[in-house]
N, C-alpha and C positions, 0 to 999 in steps of 0.2 A: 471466510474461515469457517473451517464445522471443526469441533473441538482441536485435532492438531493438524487436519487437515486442513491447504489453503490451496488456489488456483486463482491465475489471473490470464488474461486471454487479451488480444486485440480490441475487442468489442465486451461489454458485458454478459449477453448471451452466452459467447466462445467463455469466458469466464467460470460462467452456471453450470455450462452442459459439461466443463474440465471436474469444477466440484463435483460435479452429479455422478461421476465418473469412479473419482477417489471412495468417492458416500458409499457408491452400490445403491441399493435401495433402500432409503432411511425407513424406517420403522416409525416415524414421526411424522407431524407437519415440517415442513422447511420453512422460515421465514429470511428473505433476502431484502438487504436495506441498501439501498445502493446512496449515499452520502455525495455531494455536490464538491468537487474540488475546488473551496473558495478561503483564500485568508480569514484566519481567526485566530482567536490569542490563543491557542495549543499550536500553529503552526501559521506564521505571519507569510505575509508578502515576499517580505524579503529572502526569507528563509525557502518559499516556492522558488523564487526565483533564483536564487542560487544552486538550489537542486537542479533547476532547469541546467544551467550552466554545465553544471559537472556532469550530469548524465547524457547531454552533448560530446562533451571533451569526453566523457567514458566510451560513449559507442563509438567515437571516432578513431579513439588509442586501438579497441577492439577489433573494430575494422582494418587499422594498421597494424596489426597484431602487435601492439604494445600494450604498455599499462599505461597508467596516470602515475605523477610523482606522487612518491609517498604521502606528502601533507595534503595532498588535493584528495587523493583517496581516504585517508583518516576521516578529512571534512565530508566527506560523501556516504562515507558509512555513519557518521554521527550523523546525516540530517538524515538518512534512510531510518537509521532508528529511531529521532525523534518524530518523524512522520507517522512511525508505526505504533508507537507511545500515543502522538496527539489521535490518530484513528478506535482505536483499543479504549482512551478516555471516552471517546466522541461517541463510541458506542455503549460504554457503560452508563453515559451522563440519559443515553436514552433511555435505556433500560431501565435506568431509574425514576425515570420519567413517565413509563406505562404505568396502567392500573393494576394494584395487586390481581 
C-alpha cells in the first residue's frame, strides 16, 4: 500500500513494479516490507485455512460463472477483512518497533 494506493500482482516484483506504476515517481525513499505468510494470533491457522477454502470455492463459482452462497460469501469477506486488520496491525506493530 502507498497512502490509498495498493497493488498485488502474481509475484512480488509484478506487485512493486503495479505500485510503482499507481506512485509515478515518489518524491521520496520507498520502503517495501514484504511479511511472511505464517499463523499468528492476529490471523491464526485455522482462519488461513479457511480463507484457503473459500477462495477455492470462490474461483471456482467464478470460473462457473456463479457466486458462492450468501453465508460462505459474508465468511469470505469477514476473513478478507480481518486479514487486512491483522496486516495493517502487523505493520503498525513494526513501525513501532523502528528507532525514532
Amino acid at each position: 500500500m502507498g497512502g490509498d494506493k495498493q497493488a498485488v500482482g502474481p509475484t512480488i516484483g509484478q506487485a512493486i513494479d503495479e505500485l510503482r506504476t499507481e506512485l509515478g515517481n515518489p518524491q521520496e525513499t520507498t520502503l517495501v516490507i514484504v511479511q511472511p505468510v505464517t499463523p499468528d494470533a492476529l490471523f491464526t491457522a485455522v482462519q488461513r485455512d479457511r480463507l484457503a477454502a473459500l477462495m477455492g470455492k470462490w474461483r471456482q463459482a467464478r470460473n462457473d460463472s456463479t457466486t458462492l452462497p450468501a453465508a460462505e460469501q459474508n465468511e469470505l469477506d469477514a476473513l478478507v477483512e480481518t486479514e487486512l486488520r491483522a496486516a495493517a496491525e502487523r505493520a503498525a506493530q513494526l513501525l513501532r518497533s523502528l528507532p525514532s
